[in-house]
C-alpha positions in Angstrom: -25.7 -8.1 9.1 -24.0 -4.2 8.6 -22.2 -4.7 5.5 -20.3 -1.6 3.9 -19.0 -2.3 0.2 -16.9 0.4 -1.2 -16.2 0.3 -5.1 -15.2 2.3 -8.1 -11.1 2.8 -6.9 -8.4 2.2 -9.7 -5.0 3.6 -10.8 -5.4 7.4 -12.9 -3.2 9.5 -13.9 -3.0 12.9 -12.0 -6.0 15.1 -13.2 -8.0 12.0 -13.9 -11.4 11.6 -12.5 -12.6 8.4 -10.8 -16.1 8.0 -8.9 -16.5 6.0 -6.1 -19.5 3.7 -4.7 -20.2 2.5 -1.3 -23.1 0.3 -1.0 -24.4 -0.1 2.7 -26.9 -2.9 4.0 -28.0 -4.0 7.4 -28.4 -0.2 8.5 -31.4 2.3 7.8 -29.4 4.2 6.0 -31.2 6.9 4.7 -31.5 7.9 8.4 -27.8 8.5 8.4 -25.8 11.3 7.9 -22.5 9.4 5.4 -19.1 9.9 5.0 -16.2 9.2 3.0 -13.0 8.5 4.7 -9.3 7.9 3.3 -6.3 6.5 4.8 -2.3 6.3 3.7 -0.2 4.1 5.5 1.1 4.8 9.0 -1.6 7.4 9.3 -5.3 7.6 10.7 -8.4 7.3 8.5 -9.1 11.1 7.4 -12.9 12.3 7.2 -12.8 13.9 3.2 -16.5 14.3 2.9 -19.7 13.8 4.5 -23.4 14.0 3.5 -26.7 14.7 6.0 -29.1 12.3 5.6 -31.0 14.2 3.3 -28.5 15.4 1.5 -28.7 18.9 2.2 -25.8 19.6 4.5 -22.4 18.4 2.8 -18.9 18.9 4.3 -15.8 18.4 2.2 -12.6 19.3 4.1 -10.3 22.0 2.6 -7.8 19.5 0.7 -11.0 18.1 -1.7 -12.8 21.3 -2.1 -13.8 22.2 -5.3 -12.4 18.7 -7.0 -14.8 16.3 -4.9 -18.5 16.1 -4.7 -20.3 13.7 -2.6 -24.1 12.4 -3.4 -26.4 9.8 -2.1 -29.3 7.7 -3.3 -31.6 6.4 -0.6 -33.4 4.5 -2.6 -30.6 2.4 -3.3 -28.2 2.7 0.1 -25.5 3.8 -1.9 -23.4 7.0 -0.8 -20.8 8.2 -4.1 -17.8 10.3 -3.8 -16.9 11.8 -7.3 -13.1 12.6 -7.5 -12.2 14.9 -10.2 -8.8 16.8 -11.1 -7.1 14.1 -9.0 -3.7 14.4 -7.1 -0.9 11.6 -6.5 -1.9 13.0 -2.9 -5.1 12.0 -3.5 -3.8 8.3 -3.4 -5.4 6.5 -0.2 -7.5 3.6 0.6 -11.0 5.2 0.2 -13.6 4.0 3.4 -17.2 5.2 3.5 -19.0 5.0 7.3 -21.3 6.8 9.5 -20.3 10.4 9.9 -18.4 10.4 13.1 -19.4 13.6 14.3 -22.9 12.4 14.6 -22.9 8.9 14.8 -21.4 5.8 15.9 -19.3 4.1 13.1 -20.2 1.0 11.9 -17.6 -1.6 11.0 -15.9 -0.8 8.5 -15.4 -2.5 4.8 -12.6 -3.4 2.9 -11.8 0.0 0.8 -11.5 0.9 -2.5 -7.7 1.9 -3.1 -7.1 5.3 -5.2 -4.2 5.2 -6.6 -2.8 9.0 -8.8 0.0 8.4 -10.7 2.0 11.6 -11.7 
């Protein structure tokens, strides 16, 4: 059974650092280019980061650059998403998936919600 678990969200103030943890089972992952999603509500899931599947290409879009950094650990079919210098428009529910320029998505877990305070 495909299982993502995402972990690691919480409520921080705004320049506050939080990292998250996405554990994936049922996949191969380490043949999977990963991704880190968020979504606000009334709005679509946004890809924030992604990571190859040997973690040698990385993506972060323009919003998170510089304050995020993405990492994997094959070994242990866990993709992280450290979130430093954080923004009350950082606040989202936090998904982690297939990269969906590359892949099909699996289904998709229950979050982690991020919440800045300012």
């Amino acid at each position: 059974q495909v299982q993502l678990v995402e972990s690691g969200g919480g409520l921080v103030q705004a320049g506050g650092s939080l990292r998250l943890s996405c554990a994936a089972s049922g996949i191969t992952f380490s043949i999977y280019s990963m991704a880190w999603y968020r979504q606000t509500p009334g709005k679509q899931r946004v890809l924030v980061a992604s990571i190859s599947s040997s973690g040698s290409n990385i993506y972060y879009e323009d919003s998170v650059k510089g304050r995020f950094t993405i990492s994997r650990e094959n070994a242990e079919n866990t993709v992280y998403l450290q979130m430093n210098s954080l923004k009350p428009e950082d606040t989202a529910v936090y998904y982690c998936n297939k990269d969906l320029r590359r892949a099909v998505l699996l289904d998709w877990g229950q979050g982690t919600q991020v919440t800045v305070s300012s």
